[in-house]
N, C-alpha and C positions, 0 to 999 in steps of 0.2 A: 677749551684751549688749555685751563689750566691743568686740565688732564692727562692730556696731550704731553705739556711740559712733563709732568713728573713723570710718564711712565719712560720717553727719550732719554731724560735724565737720569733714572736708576737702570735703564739698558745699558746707556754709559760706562756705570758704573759696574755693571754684572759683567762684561767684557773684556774689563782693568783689571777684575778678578782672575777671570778667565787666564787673561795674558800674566799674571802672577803664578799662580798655580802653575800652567804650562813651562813659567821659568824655572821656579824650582823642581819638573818635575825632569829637565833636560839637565839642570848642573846633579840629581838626583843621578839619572844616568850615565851620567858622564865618570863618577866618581866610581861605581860600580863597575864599569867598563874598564875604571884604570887599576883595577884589584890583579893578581894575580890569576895562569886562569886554575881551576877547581878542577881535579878528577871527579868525575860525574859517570855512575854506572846503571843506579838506579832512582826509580820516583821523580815524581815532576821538580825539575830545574827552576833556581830563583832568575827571575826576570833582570835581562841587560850583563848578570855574572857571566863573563869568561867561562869558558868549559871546556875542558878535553873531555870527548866522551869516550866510554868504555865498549864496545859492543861491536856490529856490525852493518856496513850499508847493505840494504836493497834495493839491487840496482834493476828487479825486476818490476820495481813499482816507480820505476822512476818517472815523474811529469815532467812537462814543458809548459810557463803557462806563456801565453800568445802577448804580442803585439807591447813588448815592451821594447822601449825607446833609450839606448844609449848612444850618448854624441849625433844624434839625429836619425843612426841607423837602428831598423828593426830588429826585433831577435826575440830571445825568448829569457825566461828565470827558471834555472834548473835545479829542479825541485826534487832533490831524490830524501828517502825515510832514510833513518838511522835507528837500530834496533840497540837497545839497551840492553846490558845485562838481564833485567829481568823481564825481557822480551815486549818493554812499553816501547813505544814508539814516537821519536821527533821527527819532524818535518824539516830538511836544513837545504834554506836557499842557498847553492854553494855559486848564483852569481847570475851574470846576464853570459849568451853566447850566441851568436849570429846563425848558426843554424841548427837544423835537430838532430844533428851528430857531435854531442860535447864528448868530451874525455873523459875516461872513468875517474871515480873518485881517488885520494888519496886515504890513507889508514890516518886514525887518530884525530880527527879534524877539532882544530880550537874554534870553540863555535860562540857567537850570546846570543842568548833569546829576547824573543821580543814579543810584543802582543801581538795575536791574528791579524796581519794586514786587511783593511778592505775597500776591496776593490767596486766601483762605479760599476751597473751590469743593471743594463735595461731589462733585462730579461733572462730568465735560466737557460745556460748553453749548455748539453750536453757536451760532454769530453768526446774529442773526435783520434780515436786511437788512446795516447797518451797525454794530448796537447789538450791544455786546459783554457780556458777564459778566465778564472775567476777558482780558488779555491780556497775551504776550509775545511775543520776537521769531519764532519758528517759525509762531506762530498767525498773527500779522499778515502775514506771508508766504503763507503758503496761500492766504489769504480775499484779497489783495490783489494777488497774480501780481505781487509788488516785491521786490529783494533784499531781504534778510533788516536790518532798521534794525539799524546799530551802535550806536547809544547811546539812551537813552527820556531826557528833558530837559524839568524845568520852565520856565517863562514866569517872570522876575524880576519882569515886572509887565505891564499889561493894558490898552492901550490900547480895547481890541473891547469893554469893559461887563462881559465874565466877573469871575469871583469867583478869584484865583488862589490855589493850592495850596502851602504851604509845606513843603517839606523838616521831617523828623524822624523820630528812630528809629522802629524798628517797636515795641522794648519800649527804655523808657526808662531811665537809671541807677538811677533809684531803686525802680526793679519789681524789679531786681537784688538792691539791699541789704534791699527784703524780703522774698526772699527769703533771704536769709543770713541775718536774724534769726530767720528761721521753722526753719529746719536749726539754728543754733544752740540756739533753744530747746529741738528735739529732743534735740539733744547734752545739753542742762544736763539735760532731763527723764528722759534714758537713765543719767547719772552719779546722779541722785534714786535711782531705780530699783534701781538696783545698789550702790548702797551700805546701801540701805535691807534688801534682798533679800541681802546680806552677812551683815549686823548681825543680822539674822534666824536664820540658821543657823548663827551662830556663838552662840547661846544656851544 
């Protein structure tokens, strides 16, 4: 039991960390995001900086990936490449759109990067056409015969009508801290336990 306690208790505590970390890692982002944005031409981009990039879209590799959910309606995240100057390649979500004819892109797009999203996927879906389930940079490479994209980059905002996608954690600070209370309470209900379970055998 006494076991019990301490490992509840420093899970607790591993948690509060957790939910520390993640805070400073959102005002980290936020502060980057409010920079001015960076002409960006070539080599991999610093993460959450604003960017105007240099180069040009291919809009022949453009995806759809499936079955995302804004304001309750279906649709899709239109995922088209952006070739760099020095012909590296970003992946830029320029948004959510209701069906699989969006608009083409606009020139010059202010973009900020972000880490690989990932996506839940019971199982490997092959890409059915264009339209994806679930993508990263090996998948995109295969189905696309393009180097492998260095960085995946949201759209700061959206000229083309899409609906764009904002940055944020995948589990937020405060999922953290309850879970710390819920290990805590474990902890207080193991100290209940055993003192109760004490008091008992010592009668």
């Amino acid at each position: 039991m006494a076991t019990l306690i301490l490992i509840t208790f420093c899970m607790g505590l591993w948690q509060l960390s957790r939910a520390n970390n993640k805070q400073l890692l959102i005002e980290q982002q936020a502060k980057q995001e409010a920079l001015p944005p960076l002409l960006w031409a070539r080599g991999t981009p610093p993460l959450f900086r604003p960017l105007r990039l240099t180069g040009q879209w291919l809009p022949q590799a453009q995806i759809l990936l499936d079955h995302r959910i804004e304001a309750g309606q279906i649709g899709y995240h239109v995922i088209t490449p952006f070739q760099l100057s020095d012909h590296s390649i970003v992946l830029v979500n320029r948004g959510w759109w209701p069906d699989t004819q969006p608009p083409q892109a606009s020139p010059s797009p202010i973009v900020s990067t972000q880490a690989w999203p990932r996506y839940i996927e019971l199982a490997q879906t092959l890409p059915a056409d264009h339209i994806f389930q679930n993508i990263n940079p090996e998948r995109f490479a295969a189905w696309s015969k393009l180097p492998q994209p260095i960085a995946y980059a949201l759209m700061q905002e959206s000229k083309d009508g899409l609906i764009v996608q904002h940055s944020q954690p995948a589990i937020p600070p405060e999922r953290h801290l309850a879970y710390t209370a819920t290990w805590w309470g474990m902890c207080l209900a193991g100290i209940f336990l055993w003192r109760r379970f004490k008091r008992e055998t010592e009668l």
